[in-house]
N, C-alpha and C positions, 0 to 999 in steps of 0.2 A: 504493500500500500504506500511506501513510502516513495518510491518511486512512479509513482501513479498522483500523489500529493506536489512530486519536485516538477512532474512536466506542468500541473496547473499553475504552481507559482510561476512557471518561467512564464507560461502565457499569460499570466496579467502583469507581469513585468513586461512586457513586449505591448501590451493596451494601455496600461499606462505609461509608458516611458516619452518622457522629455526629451527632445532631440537636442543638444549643444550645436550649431549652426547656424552660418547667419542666411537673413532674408534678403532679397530684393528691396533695397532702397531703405529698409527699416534696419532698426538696431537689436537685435537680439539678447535675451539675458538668458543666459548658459544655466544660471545656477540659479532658482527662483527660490522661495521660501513655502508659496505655495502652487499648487499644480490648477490647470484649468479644469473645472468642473460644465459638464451638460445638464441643464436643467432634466432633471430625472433620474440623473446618471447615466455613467458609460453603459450597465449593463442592461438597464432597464428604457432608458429614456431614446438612444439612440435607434434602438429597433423600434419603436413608437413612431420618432419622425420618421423611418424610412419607410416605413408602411405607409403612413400617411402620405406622405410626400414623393416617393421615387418609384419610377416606373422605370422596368427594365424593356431595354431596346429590343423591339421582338428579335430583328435583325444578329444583332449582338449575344444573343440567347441561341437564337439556331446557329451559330457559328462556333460561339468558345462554350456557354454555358458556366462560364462563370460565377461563382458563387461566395467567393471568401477571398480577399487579401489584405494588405498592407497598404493605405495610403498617407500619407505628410501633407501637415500644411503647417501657416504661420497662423495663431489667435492671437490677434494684438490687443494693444491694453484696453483698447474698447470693448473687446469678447467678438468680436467680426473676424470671420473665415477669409484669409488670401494665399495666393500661391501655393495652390492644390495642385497634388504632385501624384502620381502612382510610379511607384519608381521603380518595380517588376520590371516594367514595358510589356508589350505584346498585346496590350486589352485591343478591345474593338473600341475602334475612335468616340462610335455612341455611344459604347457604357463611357469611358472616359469622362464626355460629355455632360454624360445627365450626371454622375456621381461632381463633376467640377459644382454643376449647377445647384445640386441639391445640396452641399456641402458650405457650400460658401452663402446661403440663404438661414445659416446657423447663425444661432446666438449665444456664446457661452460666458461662463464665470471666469473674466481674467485670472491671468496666475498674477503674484505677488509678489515683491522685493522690498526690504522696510516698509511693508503696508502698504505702498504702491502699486499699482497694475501697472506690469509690464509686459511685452511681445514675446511669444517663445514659438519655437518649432515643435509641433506636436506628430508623432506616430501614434496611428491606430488599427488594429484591426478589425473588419468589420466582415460580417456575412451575411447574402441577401437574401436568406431567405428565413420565413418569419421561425419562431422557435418554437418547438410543439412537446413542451415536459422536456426531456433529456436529448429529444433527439428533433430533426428541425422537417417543416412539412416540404414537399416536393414543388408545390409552385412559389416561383422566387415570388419578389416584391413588384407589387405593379403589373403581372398576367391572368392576375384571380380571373379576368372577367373574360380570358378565351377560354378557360377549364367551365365558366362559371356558364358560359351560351354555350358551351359544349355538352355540358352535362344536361342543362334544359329541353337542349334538339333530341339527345339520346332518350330522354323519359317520354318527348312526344310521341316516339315511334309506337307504334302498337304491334301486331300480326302482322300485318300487311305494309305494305309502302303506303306513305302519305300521297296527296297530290301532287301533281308534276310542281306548281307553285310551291310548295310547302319544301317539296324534297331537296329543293336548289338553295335553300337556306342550311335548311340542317345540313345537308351534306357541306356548305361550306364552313359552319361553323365545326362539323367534326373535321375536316380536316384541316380548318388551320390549328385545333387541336393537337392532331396528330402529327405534324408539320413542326409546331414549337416545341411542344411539350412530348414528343418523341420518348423521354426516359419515365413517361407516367402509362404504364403499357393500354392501362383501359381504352384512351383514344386512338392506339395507334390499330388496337386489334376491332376496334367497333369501325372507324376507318374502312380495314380493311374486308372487316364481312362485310359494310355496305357497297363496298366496291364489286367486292363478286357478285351480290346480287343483284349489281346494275351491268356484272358482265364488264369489268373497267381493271383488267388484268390488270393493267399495269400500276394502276394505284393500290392496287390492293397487295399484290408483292413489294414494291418500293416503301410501303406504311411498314410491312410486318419485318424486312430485311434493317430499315433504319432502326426499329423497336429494339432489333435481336442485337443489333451492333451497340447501341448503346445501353439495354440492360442489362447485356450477358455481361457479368464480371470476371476479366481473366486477371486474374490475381498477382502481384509485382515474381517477377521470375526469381527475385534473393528471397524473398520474407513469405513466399506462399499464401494462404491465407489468412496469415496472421498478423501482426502489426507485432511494434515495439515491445507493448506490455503485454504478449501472448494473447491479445482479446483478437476476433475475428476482425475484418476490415470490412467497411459497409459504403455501400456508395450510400446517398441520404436517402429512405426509403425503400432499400434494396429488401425483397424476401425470396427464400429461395425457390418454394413453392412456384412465387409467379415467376421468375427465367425459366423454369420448365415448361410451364403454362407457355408463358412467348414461343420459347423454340419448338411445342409440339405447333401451337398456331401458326407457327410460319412455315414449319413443315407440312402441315394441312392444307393453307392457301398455296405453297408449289405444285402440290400431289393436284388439289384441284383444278389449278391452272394446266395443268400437265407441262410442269416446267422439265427443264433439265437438271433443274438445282434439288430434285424434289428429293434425291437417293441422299445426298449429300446433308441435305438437310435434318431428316431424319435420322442419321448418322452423328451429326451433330446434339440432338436432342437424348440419342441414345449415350452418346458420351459423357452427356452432363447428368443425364440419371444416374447411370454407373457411375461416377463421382461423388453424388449423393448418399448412392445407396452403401461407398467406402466409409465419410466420415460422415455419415448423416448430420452432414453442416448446413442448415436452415435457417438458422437463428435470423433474427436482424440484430442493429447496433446491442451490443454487449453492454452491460450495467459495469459499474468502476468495481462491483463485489463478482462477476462472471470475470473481467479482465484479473484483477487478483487470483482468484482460481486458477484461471486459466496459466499466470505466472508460476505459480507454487507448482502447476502440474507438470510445468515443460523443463522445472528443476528437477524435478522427483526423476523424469524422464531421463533426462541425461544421469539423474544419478542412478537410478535402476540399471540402464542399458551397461553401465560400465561393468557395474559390480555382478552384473547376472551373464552379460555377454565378452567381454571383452578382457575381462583376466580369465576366460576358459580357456582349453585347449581343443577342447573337443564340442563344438556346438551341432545341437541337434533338437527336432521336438522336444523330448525329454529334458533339456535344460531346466536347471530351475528357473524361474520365474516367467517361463518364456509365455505360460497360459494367463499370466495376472498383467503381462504388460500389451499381448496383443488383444487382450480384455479392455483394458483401460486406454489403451493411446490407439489413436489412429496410426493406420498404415502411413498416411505425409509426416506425420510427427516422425515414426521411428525410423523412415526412410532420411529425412530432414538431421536427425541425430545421425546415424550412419555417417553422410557423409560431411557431416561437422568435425566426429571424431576423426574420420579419416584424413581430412585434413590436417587433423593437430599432430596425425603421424602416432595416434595411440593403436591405430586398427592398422593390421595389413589388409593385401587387397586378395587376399583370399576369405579372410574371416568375410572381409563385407560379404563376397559372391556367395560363399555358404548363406549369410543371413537376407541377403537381396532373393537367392532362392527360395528360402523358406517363409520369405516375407510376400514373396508370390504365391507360392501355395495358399498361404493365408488369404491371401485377396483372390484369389481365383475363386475359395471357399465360401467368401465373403459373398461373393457376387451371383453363388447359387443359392445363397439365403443360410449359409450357417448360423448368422449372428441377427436373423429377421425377425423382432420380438415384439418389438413395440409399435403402434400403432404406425406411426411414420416410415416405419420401416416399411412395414404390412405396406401402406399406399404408397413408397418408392416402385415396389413390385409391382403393385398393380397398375402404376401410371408406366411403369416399363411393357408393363401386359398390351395396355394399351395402343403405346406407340407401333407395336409388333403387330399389333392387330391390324392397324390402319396400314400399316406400312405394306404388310406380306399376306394377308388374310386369315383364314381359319387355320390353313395348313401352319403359318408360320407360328400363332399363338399356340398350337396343339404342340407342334415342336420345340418352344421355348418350355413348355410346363411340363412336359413327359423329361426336360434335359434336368429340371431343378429336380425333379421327383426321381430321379436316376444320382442324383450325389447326394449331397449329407442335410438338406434340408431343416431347418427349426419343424418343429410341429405345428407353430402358429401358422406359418406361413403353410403348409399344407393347407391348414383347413382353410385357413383365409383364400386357394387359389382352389381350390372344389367345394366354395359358396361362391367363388365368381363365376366358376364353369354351370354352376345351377342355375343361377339368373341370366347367364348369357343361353341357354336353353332354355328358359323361360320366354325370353323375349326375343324368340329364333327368327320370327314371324319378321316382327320390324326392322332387325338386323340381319336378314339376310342380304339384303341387298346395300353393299357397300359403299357404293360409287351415290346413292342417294344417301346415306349415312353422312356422307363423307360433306356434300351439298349442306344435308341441315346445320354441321357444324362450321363450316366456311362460309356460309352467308347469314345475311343479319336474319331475315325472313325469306318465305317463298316466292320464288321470281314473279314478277306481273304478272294477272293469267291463270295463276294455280284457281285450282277450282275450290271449292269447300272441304271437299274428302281428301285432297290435296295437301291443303293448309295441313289440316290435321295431323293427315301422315308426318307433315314434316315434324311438328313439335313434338310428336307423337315419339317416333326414333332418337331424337336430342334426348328426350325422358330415358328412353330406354337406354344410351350408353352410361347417362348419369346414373344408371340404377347398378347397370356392372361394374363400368370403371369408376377412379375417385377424381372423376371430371371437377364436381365440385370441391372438394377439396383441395386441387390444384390453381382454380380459381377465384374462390372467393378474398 
């Protein structure tokens, strides 16, 4: 915790901190007695006026996306904002712009020297987007009101397509939705069902391919998916559930486009399940008491792996502790230690292939359901059943569940994949025909024209895969 205590102080050293530096044309005082204050305060008062006041450049938002930096400027002894600075570089010229604009429309509490107000140079850091408890909401400051006509268009829809008048609204406000706000997946995927159902390939692929590019998170290639203090790393908003959700959607609008991308895609979607279903890493932002945990545990880690693998001679299954550590740590953790050790030159590079070998057996085990116990686990499989099913048909799903039930399977997961084969026999009738399965899921409604018994059918079959696979659960 204590290191989890020193990064926060450094960060409000870094918000609060005084710049020594002079201004343009004014006189600086380096060493004040007192600091400038914002009506409100820094932590409270400034994200007040920035809501209020600052609107982020659509323009500038589809480009960098932008969210948190560092800017400077000078408060002079009147409390008046000049020579606003972001001294990164590289923003887009309109946020630039609008933060000069909205910054310098401040009023603050001069800083002090013998009781005097004097001019200083201030750093601050700021981030646009509004703060929601621990962790912050997904639309910056100033786009409420594209998410806000987008979400409005989406509740008008009913069964059916609206009027040709009606539809040229909504569809514009979902996708300039989908357009800006691209890393909030609901518009991009509502986007693109109404795309297919208007028959508009190419918006409807382009919506779900920009969604997957920006919410699949591939995680920094040194630190895996974990940060500094062992806590998970989170884009703001990020859940794991929906990047599955996205990538099986986008895999679904190729298949139904009959892209080329569509095997790929799929393949895609499979890869990030089976990464799931390794460390069933879901979570969103980590709590400072999950990041603690999560420190003490990747100590424990290295210190287990030493003392149970790396003073033997002989490693094997059998080792001691070998069943409490692949119990407890993920295969990235003990791969991650591996080749930490080996670096410092305590492992040769035979021990590792021995334990890289057995460390595959493991995951190979993993992956046919040895360790499938809890609920989440249960629906990684089932949303794997899923993708298989769409992808390959009866034969391929019949083939993935005769291969799990052919190796070492949990018992949960047995029964959990012969109550899925019941209901998918139950509801044989509406699922037999795939390629209109496939229709109900990739568009928002049924094309113009459907008749009544039509309609039906369609919602009809949507019900029924949500009744086998953990459809919803993947998206809610």
């Amino acid at each position: 915790m204590k290191t989890i205590n020193g990064y926060i102080c450094a960060l409000l050293t870094v918000l609060l901190s005084v710049m020594s530096m002079s201004a343009k044309g004014i006189e600086i005082c380096e060493h004040p007695d007192t600091y400038p204050a914002f009506p409100g305060g820094i932590l409270d008062g400034i994200p007040r006026y920035l809501k209020d006041n600052f609107i982020y450049p659509k323009e500038a938002y589809k480009q960098q996306k932008e969210t948190s930096m560092v800017v400077i400027f000078t408060i002079t002894k009147d409390g008046k904002v000049r020579d606003f600075e972001m001294p990164e570089g590289g923003f887009h010229p309109a946020l630039e712009k609008e933060l000069t604009r909205v910054f310098e429309g401040t009023t603050w509490y001069p800083a002090t020297k013998n009781g005097t107000p004097v001019n200083v140079r201030y750093t601050l850091y700021i981030h646009l987007h509004p703060r929601n408890g621990s962790d912050y909401e997904k639309i910056p400051y100033g786009l409420e009101y594209i998410a806000k006509d987008a979400n409005n268009s989406i509740s008008g829809i009913g069964k059916n397509l609206p009027p040709a008048n009606e539809l040229a609204t909504i569809k514009s406000a979902i996708g300039e939705a989908a357009e800006v706000l691209n890393e909030c997946p609901r518009y991009p995927i509502t986007y693109a069902t109404l795309g297919s159902t208007l028959g508009e390939k190419e918006n409807a692929l382009k919506a779900m391919d920009s969604c997957w590019a920006r919410y699949h998170w591939i995680p920094n290639p040194e630190s895996g998916r974990v940060g500094p203090t062992g806590a998970p790393m989170r884009l703001y908003g990020y859940n794991g559930r929906t990047e599955i959700w996205v990538a099986l959607m986008r895999a679904m609008q190729h298949q139904f486009h009959s892209s080329e991308m569509t095997d790929s895609a799929y393949s895609e979607a499979m890869t990030l399940i089976n990464d799931r279903i390794l460390d069933n890493d879901l979570r969103e932002a980590a709590s400072f008491k999950e990041a603690e945990r999560a420190q003490r545990r990747a100590e424990r880690m290295q210190r287990d792996m030493v003392n149970e693998f790396i003073r033997k001679d002989v490693v094997e299954m059998n080792t001691p502790g070998w069943e409490k550590i692949t119990r407890e740590y993920s295969l990235d953790n003990i791969s991650g230690a591996l080749a930490y050790w080996n670096k410092q030159g305590l492992v040769n590079n035979a021990q590792v292939e021995q334990l890289s070998n057995l460390i595959r057996q493991e995951w190979d085990a993993m992956l046919w359901g040895k360790n499938a116990t809890s609920k989440v686990q249960l629906n990684l499989f089932g949303s794997k059943a899923f993708a298989i099913w769409m992808h390959e048909g009866d034969e391929g799903l019949d083939r993935f569940i005769a291969q799990i039930r052919s190796s070492e399977p949990s018992k949960k997961l047995l029964k959990y994949l012969s109550r899925l084969e019941k209901r998918k026999a139950a509801n044989a009738a509406l699922l037999s025909d795939r390629k209109a399965v496939l229709q109900s899921l990739a568009c928002m409604v049924p094309p113009e024209g459907t008749d009544a018994a039509g309609v039906q059918a369609f919602y009809d079959r949507r019900k029924a895969v949500e009744d086998v696979f953990p459809i919803k659960w993947l998206s809610k």
